[in-house]
C-alpha positions in Angstrom: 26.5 3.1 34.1 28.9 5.3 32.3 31.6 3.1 32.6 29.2 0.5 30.2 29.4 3.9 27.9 31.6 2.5 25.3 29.6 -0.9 25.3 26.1 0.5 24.6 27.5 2.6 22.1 28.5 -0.5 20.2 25.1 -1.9 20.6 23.3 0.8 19.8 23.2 0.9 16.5 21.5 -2.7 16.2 18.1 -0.9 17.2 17.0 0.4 14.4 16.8 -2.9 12.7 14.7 -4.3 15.3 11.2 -5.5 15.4 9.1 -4.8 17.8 9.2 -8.0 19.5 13.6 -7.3 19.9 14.5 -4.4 22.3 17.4 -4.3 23.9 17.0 -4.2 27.7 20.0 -2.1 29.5 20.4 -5.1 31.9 22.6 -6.5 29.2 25.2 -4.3 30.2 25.4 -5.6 33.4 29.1 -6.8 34.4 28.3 -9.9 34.4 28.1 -9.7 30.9 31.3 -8.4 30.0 33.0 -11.3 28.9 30.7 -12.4 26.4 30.5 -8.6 24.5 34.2 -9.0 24.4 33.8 -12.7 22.5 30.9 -11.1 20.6 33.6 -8.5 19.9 36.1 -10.6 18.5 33.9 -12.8 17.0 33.1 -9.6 15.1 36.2 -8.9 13.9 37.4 -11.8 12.9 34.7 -12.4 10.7 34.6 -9.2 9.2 38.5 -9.0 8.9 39.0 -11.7 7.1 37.7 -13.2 3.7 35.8 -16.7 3.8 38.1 -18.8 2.8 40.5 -17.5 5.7 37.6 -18.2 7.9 37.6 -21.7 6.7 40.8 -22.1 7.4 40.4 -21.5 10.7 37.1 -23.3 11.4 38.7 -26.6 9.7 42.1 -26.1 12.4 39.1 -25.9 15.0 37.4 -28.5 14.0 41.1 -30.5 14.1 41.0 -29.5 17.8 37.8 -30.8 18.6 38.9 -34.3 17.2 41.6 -35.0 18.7 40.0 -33.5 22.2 38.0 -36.1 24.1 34.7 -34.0 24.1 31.3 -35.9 23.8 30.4 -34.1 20.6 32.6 -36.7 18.9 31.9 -39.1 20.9 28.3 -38.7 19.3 29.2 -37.6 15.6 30.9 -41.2 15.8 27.4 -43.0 17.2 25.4 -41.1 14.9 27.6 -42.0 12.0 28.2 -45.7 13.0 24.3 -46.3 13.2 23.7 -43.9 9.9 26.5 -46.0 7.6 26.4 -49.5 9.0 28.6 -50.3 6.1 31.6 -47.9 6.8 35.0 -49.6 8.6 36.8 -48.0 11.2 39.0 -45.7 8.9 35.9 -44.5 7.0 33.7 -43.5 10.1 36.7 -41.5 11.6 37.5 -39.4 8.2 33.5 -38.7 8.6 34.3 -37.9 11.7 37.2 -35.3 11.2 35.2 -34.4 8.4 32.4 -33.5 10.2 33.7 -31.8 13.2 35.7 -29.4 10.1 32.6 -28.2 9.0 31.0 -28.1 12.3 33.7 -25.6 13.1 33.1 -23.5 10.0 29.8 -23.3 10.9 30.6 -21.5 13.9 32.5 -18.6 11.5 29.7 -18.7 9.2 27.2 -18.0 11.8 29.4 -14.7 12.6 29.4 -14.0 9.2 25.5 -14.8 8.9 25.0 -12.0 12.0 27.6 -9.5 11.5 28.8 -9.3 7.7 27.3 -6.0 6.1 24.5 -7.7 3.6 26.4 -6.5 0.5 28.9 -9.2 1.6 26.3 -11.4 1.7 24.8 -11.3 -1.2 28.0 -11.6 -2.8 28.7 -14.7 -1.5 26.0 -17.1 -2.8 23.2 -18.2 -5.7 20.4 -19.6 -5.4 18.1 -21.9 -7.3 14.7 -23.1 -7.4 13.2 -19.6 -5.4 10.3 -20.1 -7.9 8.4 -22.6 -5.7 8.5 -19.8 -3.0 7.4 -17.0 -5.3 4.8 -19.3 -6.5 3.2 -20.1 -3.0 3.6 -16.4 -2.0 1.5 -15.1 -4.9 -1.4 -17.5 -3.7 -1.7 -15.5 -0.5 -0.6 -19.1 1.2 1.9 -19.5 4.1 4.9 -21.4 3.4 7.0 -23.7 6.3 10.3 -23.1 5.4 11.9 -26.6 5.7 15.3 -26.4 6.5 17.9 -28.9 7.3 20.6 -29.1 9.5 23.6 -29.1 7.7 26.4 -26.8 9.5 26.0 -23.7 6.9 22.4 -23.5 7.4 22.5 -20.2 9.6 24.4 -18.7 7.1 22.2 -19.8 4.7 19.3 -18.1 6.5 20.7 -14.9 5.9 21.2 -15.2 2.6 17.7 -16.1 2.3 16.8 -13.2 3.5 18.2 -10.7 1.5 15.8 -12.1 -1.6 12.6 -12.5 0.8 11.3 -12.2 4.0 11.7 -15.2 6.5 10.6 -15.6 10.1 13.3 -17.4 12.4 13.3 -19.0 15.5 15.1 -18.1 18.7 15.4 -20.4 21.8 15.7 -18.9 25.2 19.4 -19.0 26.2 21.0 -19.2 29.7 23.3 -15.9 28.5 20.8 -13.3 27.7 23.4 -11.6 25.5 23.8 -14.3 23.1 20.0 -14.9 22.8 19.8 -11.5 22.2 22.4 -11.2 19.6 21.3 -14.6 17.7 17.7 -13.0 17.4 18.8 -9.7 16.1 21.1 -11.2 13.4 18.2 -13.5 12.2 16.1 -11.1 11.7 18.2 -8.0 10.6 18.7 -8.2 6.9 15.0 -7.8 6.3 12.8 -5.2 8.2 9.9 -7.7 7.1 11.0 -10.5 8.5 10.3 -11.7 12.5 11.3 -13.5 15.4 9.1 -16.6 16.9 10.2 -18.0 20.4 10.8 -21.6 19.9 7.8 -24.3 20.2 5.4 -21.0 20.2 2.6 -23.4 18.3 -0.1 -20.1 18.1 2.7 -17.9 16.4 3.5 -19.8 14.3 0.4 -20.6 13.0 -1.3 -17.6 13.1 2.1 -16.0 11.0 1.3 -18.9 8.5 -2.2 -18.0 7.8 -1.2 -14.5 7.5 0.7 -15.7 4.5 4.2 -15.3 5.8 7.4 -17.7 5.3 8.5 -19.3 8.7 12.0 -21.4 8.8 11.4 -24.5 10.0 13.5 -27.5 10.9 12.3 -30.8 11.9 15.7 -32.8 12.1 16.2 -33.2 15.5 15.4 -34.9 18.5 12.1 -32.9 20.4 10.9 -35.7 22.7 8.6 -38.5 22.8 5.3 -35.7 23.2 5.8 -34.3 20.1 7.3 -37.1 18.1 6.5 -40.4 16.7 8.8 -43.1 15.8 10.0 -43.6 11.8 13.0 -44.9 10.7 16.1 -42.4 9.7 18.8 -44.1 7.7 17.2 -47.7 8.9 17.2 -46.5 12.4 14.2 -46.1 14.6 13.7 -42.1 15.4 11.6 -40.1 17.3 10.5 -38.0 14.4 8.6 -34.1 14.8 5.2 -34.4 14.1 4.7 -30.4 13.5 5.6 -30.0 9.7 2.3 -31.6 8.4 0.2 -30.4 11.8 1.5 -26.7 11.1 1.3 -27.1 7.3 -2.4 -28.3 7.9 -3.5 -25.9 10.7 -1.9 -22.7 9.0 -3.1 -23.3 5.7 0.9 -23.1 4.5 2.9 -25.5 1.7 5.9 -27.0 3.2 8.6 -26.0 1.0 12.5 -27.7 1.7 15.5 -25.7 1.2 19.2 -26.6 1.6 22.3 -24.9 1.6 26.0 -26.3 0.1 28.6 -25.3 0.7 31.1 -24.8 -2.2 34.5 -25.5 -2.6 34.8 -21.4 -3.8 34.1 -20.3 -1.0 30.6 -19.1 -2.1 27.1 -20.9 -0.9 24.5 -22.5 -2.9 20.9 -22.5 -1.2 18.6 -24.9 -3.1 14.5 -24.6 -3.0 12.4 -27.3 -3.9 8.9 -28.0 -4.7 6.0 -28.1 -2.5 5.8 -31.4 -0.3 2.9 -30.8 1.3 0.6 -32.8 -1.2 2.6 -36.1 -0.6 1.5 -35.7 3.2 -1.6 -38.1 3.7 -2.9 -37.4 7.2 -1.4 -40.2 8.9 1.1 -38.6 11.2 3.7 -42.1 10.6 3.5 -41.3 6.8 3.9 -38.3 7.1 6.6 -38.1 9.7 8.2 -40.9 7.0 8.1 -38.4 4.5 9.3 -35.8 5.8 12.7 -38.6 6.7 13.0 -40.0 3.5 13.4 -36.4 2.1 16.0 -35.3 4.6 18.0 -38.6 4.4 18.3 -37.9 0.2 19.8 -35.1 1.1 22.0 -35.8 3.6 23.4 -38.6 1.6 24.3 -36.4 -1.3 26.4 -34.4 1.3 27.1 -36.0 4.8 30.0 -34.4 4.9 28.3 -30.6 5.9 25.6 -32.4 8.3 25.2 -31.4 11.8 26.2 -35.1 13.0 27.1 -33.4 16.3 23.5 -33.3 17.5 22.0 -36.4 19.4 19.4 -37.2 16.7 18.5 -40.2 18.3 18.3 -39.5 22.1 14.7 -40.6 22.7 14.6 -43.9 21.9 11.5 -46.6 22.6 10.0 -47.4 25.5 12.8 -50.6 26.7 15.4 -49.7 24.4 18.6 -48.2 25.9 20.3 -45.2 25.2 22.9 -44.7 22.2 24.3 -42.3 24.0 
């Protein structure tokens, strides 16, 4: 393996951030890895080369590409958007579209920047409001769900989070053991409190809840007809999580939102707010309703920065054809 000498070396140094449940395995330096610590590479340096603003630059020229490429993320950024705002014409649903896709491709250099910007950087780059409502819960020994929201700067946002407070993340099993690897150590690596859950582990979850810990949590997408019920989302029918209020309920935890903006400065605000557990009745519809009602708000104050790329509204009723 010496000729992987140079790559481990560059790897190395991620260790000591780990927690236990992250170790790097030397199988990632198999060659049939190569190509994707060379991306990782460059994504590196260009996020660390140039300043924000650059890197919006470049993620809006990306996100120009994607639109006038006929890929099937636009295709269903316009579906989503044409069921969302019924009331938009033609010219309206394709600036949210080009919109969109320009944020969606800033995401992609702000999830660089969230994994690989020294956290002095980071915590230069944004305020935060509303991080009472976490303090609060945290002093009452009680576990708090995290309740994020995809909007394209949340992993960004995640980081900054944790530089104030500890935060456990998610990470989903990926086909390229490398990324998966990388997207869990960056998650996690800004706070040697904070942890890693594999995605849908219930037990983990809920066992780091009732230890009194924070665990990110985002219930805005589609997870299947098991695990969902049917609520309306902007007036449409949606197979809607049912975990928030189970987990909130079985972990002992408050279910506290958060958001984050981006601003026009190139800076970040990440907004907290209260406690929603208490508006959560039992009934799993209700509840699944509240937890919409909240995340449309929100949306609609900035659909702009929303993750319309994602097929929110894959599952659909029993009889009812696809959107898609």
């Amino acid at each position: 393996m010496k000729q992987h000498a140079w790559l481990k070396s560059i790897v190395h140094f991620n260790k000591k951030w780990l927690m236990s449940q992250i170790k790097f395995d030397n199988k990632l330096l198999h060659p049939r890895y190569l190509i994707t610590w060379l991306l990782m590479l460059l994504w590196w340096l260009l996020v660390q080369l140039f300043p924000m603003v650059v890197q919006r630059f470049f993620g809006r020229r990306l996100g120009d590409l994607l639109y006038v490429l006929p890929i099937s993320r636009k295709r269903i950024a316009k579906i989503n958007i044409e069921k969302c705002y019924p009331e938009l014409g033609e010219r309206e649903v394709n600036a949210l579209v080009r919109s969109t896709l320009r944020s969606t491709g800033i995401g992609v250099f702000e999830s660089g920047a969230a994994w690989f910007w020294p956290t002095w950087r980071v915590k230069n780059a944004f305020t935060i409001s509303g991080l009472e409502y976490l303090v609060a819960a945290q002093k009452t020994e009680s576990g708090v769900l995290f309740m994020g929201i995809h909007f394209t700067a949340i992993e960004f946002g995640a980081a900054c989070v944790n530089t104030v407070t500890s935060i456990d993340g998610f990470y989903r099993p990926h086909k390229n053991a490398v990324y998966e690897y990388v997207q869990a150590w960056g998650r996690i690596r800004r706070n040697s409190k904070s942890g890693v859950i594999p995605n849908g582990d219930v037990r983990k979850i809920v066992r780091a809840l009732r230890e009194g810990r924070a665990v990110n949590y985002a219930p805005d997408q589609d997870y299947g007809k098991r695990r969902s019920v049917f609520v309306p989302f902007f007036g449409v029918n949606t197979a809607t999580v049912k975990a928030p209020a189970q987990l909130a309920k079985a972990g002992r935890a408050e279910v506290i939102p958060w958001v984050t903006t981006r601003k026009p400065d190139g800076r970040y605000h990440i907004s907290l707010y209260p406690s929603i557990k208490s508006k959560f009745s039992g009934d799993e519809h209700e509840d699944a309703v509240t937890i919409n009602q909240f995340i449309e708000a929100r949306v609609r104050e900035n659909p702009e920065q929303y993750l319309w790329v994602h097929r929110r509204f894959k599952t659909r009723p029993e009889g009812e054809a696809s959107f898609y």
